[in-house]
C-alpha positions in Angstrom: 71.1 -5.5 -23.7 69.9 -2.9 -25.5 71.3 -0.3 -22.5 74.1 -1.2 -22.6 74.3 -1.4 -26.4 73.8 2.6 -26.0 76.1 2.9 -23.3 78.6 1.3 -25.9 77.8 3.5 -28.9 78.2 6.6 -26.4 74.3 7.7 -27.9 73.0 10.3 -26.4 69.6 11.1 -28.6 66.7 11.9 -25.8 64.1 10.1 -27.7 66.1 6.9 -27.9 66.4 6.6 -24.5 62.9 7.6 -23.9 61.6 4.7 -25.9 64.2 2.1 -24.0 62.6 3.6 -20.6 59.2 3.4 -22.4 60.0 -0.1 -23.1 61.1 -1.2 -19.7 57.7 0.6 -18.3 55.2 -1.4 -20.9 57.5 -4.7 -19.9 56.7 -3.9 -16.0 52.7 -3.2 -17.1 52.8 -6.6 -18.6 54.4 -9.0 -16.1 51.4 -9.1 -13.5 48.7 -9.9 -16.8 51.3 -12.9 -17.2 51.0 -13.5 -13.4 47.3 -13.1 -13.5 46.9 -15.4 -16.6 45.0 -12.3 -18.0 45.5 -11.2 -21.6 47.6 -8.4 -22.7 45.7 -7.5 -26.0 44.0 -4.3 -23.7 43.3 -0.8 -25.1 46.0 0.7 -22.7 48.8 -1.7 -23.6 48.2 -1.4 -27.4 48.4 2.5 -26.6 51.2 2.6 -25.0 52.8 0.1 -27.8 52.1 2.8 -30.9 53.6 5.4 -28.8 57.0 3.9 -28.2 56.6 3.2 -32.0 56.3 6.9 -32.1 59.7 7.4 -30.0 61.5 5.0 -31.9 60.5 6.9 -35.2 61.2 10.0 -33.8 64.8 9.2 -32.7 67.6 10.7 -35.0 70.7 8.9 -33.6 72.8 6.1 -34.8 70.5 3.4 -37.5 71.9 0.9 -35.6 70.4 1.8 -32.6 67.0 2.2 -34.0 66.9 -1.1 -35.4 66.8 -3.1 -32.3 64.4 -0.9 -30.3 62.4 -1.1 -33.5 62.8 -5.4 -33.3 62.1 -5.5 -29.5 58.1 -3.6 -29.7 57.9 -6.0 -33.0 58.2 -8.8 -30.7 56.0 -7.1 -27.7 53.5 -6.6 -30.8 53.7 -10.3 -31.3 53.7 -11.1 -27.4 50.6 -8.9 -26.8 48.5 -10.3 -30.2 49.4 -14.3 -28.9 48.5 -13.7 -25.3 44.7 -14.2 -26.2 43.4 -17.8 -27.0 42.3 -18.6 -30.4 38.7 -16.3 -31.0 39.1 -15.0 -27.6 38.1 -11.2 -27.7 40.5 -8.6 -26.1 39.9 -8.3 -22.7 38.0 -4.5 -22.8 36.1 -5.4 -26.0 33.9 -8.2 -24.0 30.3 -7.2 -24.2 28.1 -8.8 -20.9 25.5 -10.8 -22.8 22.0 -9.5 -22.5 20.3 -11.4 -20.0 16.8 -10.4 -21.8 17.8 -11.4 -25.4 19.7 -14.3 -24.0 16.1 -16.1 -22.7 14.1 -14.1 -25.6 16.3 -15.1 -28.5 15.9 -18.5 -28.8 12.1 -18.2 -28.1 11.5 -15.9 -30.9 13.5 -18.1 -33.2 11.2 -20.9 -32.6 8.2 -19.4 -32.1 7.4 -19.7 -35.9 6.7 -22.3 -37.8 9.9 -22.8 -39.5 11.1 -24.0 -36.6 11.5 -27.4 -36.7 11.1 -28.3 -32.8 7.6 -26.2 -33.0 6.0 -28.2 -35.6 6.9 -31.2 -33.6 5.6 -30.1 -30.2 2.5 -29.2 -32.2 2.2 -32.0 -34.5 2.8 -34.2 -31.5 0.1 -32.5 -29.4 -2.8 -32.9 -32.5 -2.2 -36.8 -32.5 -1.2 -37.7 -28.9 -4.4 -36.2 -27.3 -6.8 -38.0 -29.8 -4.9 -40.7 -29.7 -5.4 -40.8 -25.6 -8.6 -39.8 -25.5 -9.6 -43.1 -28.1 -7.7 -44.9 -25.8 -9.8 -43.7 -22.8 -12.8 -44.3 -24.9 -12.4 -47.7 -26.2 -11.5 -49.0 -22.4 -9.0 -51.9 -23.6 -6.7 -52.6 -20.9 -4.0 -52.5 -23.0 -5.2 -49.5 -25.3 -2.1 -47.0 -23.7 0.3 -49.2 -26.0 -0.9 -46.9 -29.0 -0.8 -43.7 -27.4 3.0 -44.5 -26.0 3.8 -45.8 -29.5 2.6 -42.8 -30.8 4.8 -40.7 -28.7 7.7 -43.0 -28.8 7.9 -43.1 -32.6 7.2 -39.7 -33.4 10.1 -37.6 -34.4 11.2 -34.0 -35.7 12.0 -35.2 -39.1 10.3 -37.8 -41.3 13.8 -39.9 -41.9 13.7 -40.5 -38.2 10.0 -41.4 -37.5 10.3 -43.6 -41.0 13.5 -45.4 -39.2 11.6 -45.5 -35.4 8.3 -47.0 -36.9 10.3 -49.6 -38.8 11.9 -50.5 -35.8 9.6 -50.5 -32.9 6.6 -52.1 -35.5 8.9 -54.8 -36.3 10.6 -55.4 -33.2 7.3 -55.3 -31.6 6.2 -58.3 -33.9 9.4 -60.2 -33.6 8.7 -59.9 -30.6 5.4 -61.1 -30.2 6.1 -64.3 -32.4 9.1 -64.7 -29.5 6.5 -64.5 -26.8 4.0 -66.7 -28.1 6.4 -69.7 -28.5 7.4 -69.0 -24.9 3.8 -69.6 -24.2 3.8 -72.8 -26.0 6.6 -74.0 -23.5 6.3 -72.6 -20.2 3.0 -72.7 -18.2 3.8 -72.5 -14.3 4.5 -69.1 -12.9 8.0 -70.5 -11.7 8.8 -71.4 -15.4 7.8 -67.9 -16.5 9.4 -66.2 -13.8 12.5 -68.2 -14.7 12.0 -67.4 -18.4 11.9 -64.1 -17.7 15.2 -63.7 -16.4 17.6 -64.4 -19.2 15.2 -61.7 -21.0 15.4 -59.1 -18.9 19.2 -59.4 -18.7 19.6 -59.6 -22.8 17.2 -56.9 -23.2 18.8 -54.2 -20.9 22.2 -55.5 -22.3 21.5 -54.0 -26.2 19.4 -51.0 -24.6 21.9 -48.6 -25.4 23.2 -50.6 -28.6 20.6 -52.1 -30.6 16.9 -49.8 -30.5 15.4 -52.9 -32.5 16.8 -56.2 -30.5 16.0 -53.8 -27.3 12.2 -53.8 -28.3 12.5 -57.3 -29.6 13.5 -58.5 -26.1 11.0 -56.2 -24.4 7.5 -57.7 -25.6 7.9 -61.2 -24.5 9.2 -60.0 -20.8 6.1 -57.7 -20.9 3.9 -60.0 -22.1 5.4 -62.7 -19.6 5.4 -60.2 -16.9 1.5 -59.6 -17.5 0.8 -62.9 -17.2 2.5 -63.3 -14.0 0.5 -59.9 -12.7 -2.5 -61.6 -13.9 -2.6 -65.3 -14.6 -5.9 -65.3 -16.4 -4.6 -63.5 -19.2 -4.1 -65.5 -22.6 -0.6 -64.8 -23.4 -1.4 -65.0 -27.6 -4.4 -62.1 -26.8 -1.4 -60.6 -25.0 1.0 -60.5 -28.0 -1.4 -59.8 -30.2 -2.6 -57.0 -28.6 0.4 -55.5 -28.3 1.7 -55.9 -31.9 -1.9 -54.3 -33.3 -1.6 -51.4 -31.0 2.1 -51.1 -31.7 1.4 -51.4 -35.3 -1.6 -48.9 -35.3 0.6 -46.7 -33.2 3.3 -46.7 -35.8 1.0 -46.2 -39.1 -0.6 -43.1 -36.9 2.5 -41.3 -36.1 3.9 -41.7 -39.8 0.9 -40.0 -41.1 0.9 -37.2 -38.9 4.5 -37.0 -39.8 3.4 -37.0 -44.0 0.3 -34.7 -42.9 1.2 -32.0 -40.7 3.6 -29.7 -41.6 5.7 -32.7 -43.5 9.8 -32.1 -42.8 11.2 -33.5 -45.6 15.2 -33.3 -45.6 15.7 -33.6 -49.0 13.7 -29.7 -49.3 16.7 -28.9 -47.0 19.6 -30.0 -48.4 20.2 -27.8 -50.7 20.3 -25.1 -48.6 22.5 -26.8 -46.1 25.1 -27.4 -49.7 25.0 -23.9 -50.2 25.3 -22.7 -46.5 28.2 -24.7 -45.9 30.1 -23.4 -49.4 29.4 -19.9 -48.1 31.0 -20.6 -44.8 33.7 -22.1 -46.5 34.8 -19.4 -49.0 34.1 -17.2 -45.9 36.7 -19.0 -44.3 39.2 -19.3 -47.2 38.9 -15.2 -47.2 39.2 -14.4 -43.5 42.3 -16.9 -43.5 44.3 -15.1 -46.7 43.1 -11.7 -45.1 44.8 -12.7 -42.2 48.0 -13.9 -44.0 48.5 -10.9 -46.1 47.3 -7.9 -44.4 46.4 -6.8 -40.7 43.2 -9.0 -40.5 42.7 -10.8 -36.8 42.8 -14.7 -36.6 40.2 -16.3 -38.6 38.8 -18.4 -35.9 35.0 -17.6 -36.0 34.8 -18.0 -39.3 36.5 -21.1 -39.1 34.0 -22.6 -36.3 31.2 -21.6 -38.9 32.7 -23.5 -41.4 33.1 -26.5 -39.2 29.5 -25.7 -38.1 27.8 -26.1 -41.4 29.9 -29.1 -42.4 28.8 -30.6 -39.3 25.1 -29.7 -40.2 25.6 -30.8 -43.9 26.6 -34.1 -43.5 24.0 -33.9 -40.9 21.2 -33.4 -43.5 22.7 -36.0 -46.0 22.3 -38.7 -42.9 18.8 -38.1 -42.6 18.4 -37.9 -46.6 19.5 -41.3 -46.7 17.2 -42.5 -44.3 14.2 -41.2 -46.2 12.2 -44.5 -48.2 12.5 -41.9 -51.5 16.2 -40.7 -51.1 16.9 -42.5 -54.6 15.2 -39.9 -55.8 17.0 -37.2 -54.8 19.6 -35.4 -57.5 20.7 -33.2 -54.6 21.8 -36.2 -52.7 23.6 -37.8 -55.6 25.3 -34.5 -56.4 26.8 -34.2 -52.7 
């Protein structure tokens, strides 16, 4: 169009028709990226953009000529900026990733004890080993419930060991009371076995639902399953064993929780406000830069943003599990 546009207006400036050739040339670069699914936001392309912006400038014919050549590398400008997806870098500015700092990096960030998941592999490692080797010690056939309640209840935070001891101690005694008034009713091993089914099926039914009915539903089929292994057993030493090891295993892993290195949320909640305020006005910025002046799409510093809202509200979940969150003027502020 634009040809024969010139053709039309007889023009015969050199530099004009240098930029339409140019033009046609940079259209003829781009059309196997398209193919390709490849973006066009590349060093050479760009290059070759500012010069026919150069051309056009540099042409002295008719205004009306100029203005079109001027609107058609506006819209390859536009063509070449929209061919990457959003926070995708331009093709010849991706760095390979350091395969060394990509192993290292993560290992020197938690190889410190502000790292969260190394105070729980260590605080886990100080109380799980006693807590086995007392096990081995005492020689109580069913001793190993403490060390496994130990591990089971143990968690990074403090909110979530608080929440896990509540419900496996709990569940573990509901549990028990469940088992022992099976035992009042059942006595053959075909009466237990058939007990045991409508158990098992319940109790791998709320697995993934219900942590609390789950371990509810698991100490009578254990403690009816035990007594099928071995008839002898009394099923009310059963149950209580379990409960009291349960129960000791629960009030252990809450104190090493309180003890070592204690990881209150509430210490990290302000920090998590602030963060995600930060990456907030960050965002606000890098979006009006973008708007307003030649700044590139905004997208990492909207994926931060999103990053430490997700993290926030995050932080104020596990605050409101803690037994002392009423306490807490952070948490009432946010």
């Amino acid at each position: 169009a634009l040809g024969e546009e010139m053709a039309a207006r007889g023009a015969d400036d050199p530099a004009a028709r240098r930029a339409l050739a140019g033009i046609g040339d940079l259209l003829g670069a781009m059309a196997p990226e398209l193919e390709a699914g490849r973006t066009l936001d590349t060093a050479p392309l760009r290059a070759g953009l500012e010069a026919l912006r150069g051309t056009v400038s540099a042409a002295k014919g008719d205004p009306a000529l100029r203005r079109p050549l001027a609107a058609a590398l506006d819209r390859l400008s536009v063509l070449i900026t929209v061919s990457n997806a959003p926070g995708v870098t331009a093709a010849d500015e991706i760095v390979p990733p350091d395969l060394i700092a990509t192993i290292l990096g993560p290992l020197r960030s938690n190889l410190s004890l502000a790292s969260v998941p190394l105070r729980h592999a260590l605080r886990s490692m100080l109380v799980a080993i006693p807590a086995l080797a007392f096990v081995a010690w005492l020689g109580n056939p069913f001793g190993h419930w403490l060390a496994i309640t130990v591990i089971l209840v143990l968690q990074p935070h403090f909110s979530a060991t608080w929440i896990r001891a509540i419900e496996r101690v709990g569940g573990t005694a509901a549990g028990g009371l469940v088992a022992a008034a099976i035992g009042l009713l059942v006595h053959t091993r075909l009466e237990l076995a058939v007990a045991m089914v409508p158990l098992t099926l319940f109790a791998f039914a709320v697995r993934g639902v219900n942590y609390s009915a789950w371990v509810v539903l698991l100490t009578p089929m254990i403690v009816l399953l035990i007594e099928q292994i071995d008839p002898g057993a009394n099923q009310w030493v059963v149950a209580a064993s379990r409960v009291g090891f349960t129960l000791a295993g629960g009030i252990l892993a809450v104190a090493a929780n309180l003890v070592l290195w204690p990881s209150f949320e509430g210490n990290r909640l302000g920090a998590a406000r602030r963060d995600a305020i930060a990456a907030h006005r960050t965002y606000l910025v890098a979006t009006f830069a973008h708007l307003t002046a030649d700044a590139p799409p905004p997208e990492a510093a909207r994926r931060q943003a999103g990053l430490a809202s997700n993290n926030l509200e995050a932080s104020i979940a596990r605050v409101m599990m803690e037994p002392h969150r009423d306490d807490d003027p952070l948490l009432r502020a946010a």
